[in-house]
SEGUSE-548233 format. One record per residue: residue in one letter; x, y, z of N, C-alpha, C, O in turn. Coordinates in pm, whole numbers, plus 32768, in hexadecimal, padded with zeros to 4 digits. Example, Ala and Ser with C-alpha at 12.3 -4.5 7.8 and 13.67 -1.06 7.14 Angstrom:
SEGUSE-548233
a85277DC7830C84CE7E3E830C85287EB6830C85907EB4834E s85057F1F82C485577F9682CA850A80038313853D80728324 
This chain:
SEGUSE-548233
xB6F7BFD372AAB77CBFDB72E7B7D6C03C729AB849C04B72C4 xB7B8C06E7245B836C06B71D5B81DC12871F5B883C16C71FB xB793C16D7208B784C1E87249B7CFC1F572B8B819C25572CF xB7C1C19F72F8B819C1AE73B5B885C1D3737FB8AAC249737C xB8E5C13A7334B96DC16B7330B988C1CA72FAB9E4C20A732B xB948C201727CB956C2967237B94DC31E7273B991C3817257 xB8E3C31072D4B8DDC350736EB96BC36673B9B998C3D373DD xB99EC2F973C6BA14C2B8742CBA9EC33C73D8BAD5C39B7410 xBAADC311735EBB27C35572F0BB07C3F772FEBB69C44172FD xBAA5C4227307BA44C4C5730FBACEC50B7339BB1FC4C57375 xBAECC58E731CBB36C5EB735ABAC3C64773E0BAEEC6A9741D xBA51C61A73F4BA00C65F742FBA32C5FF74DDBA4CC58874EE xBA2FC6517524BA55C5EC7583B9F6C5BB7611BA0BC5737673 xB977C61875D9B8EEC5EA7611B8C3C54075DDB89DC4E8762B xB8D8C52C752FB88FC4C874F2B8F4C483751BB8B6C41F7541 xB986C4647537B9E4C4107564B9C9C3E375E1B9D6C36D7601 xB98DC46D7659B974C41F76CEB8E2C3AC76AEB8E6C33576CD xB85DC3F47663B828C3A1766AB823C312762FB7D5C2B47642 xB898C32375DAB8A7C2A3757FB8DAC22E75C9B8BDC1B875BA xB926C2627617B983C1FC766EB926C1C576EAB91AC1527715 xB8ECC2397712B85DC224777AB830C1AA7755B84AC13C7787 xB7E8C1C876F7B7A4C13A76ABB7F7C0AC769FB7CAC03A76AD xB875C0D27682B8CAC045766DB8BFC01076C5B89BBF9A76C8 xB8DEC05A7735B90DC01277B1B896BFB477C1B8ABBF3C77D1 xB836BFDA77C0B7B1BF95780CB78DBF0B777CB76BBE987798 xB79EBF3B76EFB783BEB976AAB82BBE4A769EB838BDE4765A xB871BE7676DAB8E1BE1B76FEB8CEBDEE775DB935BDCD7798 xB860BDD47799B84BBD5E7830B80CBCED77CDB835BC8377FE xB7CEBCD47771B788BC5E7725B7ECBC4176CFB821BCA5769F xB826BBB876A0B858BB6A7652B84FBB6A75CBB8B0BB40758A xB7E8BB937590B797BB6A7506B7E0BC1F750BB83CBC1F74B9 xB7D8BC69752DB7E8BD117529B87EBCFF7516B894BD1D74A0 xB90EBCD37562B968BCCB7559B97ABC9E74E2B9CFBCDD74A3 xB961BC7074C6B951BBF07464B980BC4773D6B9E8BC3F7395 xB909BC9A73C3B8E1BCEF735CB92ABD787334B935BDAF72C6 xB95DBD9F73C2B999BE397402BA3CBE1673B5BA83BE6F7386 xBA5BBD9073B7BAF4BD94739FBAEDBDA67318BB17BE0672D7 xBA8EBD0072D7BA92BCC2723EBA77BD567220BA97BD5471A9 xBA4FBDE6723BBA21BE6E71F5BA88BEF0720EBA89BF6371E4 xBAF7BE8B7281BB6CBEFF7268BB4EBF4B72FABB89BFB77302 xBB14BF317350BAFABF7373D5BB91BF8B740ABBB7BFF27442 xBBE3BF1473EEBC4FBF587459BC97BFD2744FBC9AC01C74B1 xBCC2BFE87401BD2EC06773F9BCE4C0DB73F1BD23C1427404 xBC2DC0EA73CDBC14C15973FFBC05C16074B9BC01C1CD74F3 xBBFFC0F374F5BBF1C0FE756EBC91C11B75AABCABC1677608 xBCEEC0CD755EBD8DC0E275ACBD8CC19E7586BDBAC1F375D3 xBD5BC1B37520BD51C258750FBD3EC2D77572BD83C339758C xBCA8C29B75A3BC85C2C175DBBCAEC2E1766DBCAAC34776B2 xBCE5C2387687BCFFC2227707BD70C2907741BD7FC2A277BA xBDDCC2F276B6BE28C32A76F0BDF6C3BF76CEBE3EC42276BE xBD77C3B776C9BD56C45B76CEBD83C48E774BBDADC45B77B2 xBD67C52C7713BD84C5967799BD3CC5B077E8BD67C5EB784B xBC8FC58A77DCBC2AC57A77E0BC0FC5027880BBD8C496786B xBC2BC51878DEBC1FC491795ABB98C45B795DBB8FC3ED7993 xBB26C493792DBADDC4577949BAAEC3D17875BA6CC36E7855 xBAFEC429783ABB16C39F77ABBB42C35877FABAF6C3177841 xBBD7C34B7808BC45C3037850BC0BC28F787DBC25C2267841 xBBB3C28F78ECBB98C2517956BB2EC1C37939BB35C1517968 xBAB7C20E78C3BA55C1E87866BAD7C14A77F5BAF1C0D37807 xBAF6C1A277A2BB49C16A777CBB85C105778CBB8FC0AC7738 xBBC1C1077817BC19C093784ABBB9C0497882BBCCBFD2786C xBB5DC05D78C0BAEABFDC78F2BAB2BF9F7887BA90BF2A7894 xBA9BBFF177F1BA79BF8E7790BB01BF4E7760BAEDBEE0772D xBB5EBF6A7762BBCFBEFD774DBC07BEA077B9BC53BE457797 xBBE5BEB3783DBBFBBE687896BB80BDEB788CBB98BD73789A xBB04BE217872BA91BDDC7843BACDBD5E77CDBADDBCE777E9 xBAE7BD9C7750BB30BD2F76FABB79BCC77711BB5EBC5B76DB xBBF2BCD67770BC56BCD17796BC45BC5177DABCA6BC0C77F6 xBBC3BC2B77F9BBA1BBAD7866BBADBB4A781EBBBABAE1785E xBBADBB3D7774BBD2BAFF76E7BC14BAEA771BBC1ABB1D778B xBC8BBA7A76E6BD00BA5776D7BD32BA7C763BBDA4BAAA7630 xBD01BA7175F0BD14BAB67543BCF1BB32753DBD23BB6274D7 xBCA8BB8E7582BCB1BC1275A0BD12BC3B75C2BD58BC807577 xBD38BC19764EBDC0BC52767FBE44BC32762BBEAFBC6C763E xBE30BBD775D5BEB0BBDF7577BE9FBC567508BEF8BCA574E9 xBDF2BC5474C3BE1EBCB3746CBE34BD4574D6BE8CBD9474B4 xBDEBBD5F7547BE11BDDE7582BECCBDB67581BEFABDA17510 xBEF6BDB275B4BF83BDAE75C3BFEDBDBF7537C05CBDF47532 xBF87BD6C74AFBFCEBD84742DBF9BBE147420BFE3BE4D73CD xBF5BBE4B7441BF48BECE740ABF6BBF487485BF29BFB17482 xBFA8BF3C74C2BFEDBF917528BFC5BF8E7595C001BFD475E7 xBF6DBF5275B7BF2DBF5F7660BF74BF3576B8BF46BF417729 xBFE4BF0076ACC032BEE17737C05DBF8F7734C001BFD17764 xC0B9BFD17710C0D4C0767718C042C0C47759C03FC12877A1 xBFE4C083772FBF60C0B97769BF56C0AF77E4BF4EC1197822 xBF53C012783FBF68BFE278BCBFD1C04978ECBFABC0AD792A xC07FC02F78C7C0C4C05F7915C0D3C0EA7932C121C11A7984 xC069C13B78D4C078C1BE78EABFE3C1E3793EBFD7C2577965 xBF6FC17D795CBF2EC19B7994BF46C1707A2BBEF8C1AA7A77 xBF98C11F7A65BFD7C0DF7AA6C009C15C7B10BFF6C1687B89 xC05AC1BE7AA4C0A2C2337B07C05FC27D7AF6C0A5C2E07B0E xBFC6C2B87ACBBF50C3007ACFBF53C3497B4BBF33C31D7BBA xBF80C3C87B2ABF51C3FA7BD3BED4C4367C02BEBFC4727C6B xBE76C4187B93BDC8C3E27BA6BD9DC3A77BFABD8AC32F7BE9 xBD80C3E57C70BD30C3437CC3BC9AC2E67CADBC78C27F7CE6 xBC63C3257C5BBBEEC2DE7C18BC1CC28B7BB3BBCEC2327B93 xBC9AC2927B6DBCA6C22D7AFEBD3BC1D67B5EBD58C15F7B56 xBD72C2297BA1BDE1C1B37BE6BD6FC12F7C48BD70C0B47C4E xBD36C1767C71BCE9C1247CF0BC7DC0B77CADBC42C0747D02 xBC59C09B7C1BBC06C06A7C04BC4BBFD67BE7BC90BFB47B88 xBC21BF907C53BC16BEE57C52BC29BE9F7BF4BC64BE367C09 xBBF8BEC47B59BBE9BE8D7AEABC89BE8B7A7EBC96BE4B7A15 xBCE5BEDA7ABABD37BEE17A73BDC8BEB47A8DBE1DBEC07A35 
């Protein structure tokens, strides 16, 4: 895990899309959430989530929307800025990241 998120921080913004790629999909299992936070996952994902980059963005926010199904997730997302994350993805004039169900 600790490659992904180091992946995730990258100024490269290929290894960011694929880093987040990956999140998204090991943030559907419990034991993965679990691990992704206790290692600091969120704020590279709230990071991410406001790249310039739409297709990070989108990655991003489904692995934090993924978390988010926590109830102690969504508090630490929110202590660490993710509500500003929501409300600015909210007025996204993206329709692949406005339109996605999960958020």
């Amino acid at each position: 895990l600790h490659p992904l998120l180091a992946a995730a921080t990258s100024d490269h913004l290929e290894l960011q899309y694929h880093a987040a790629f990956a999140l998204v999909y090991l943030t559907c299992n419990a034991d993965n959430q679990v691990r992704i936070v206790e290692e600091g996952g969120i704020l590279p994902l709230l990071k991410l989530s406001k790249s310039q980059d739409t297709r990070i963005q989108f990655e991003a926010i489904g692995a934090l929307a993924n978390l988010s199904v926590d109830a102690e997730n969504k508090i630490q997302i929110v202590k660490n800025g993710g509500l500003d994350t929501l409300i600015s993805t909210l007025s996204s004039t993206f329709p692949f990241i406005y339109s996605n169900p999960t958020i």
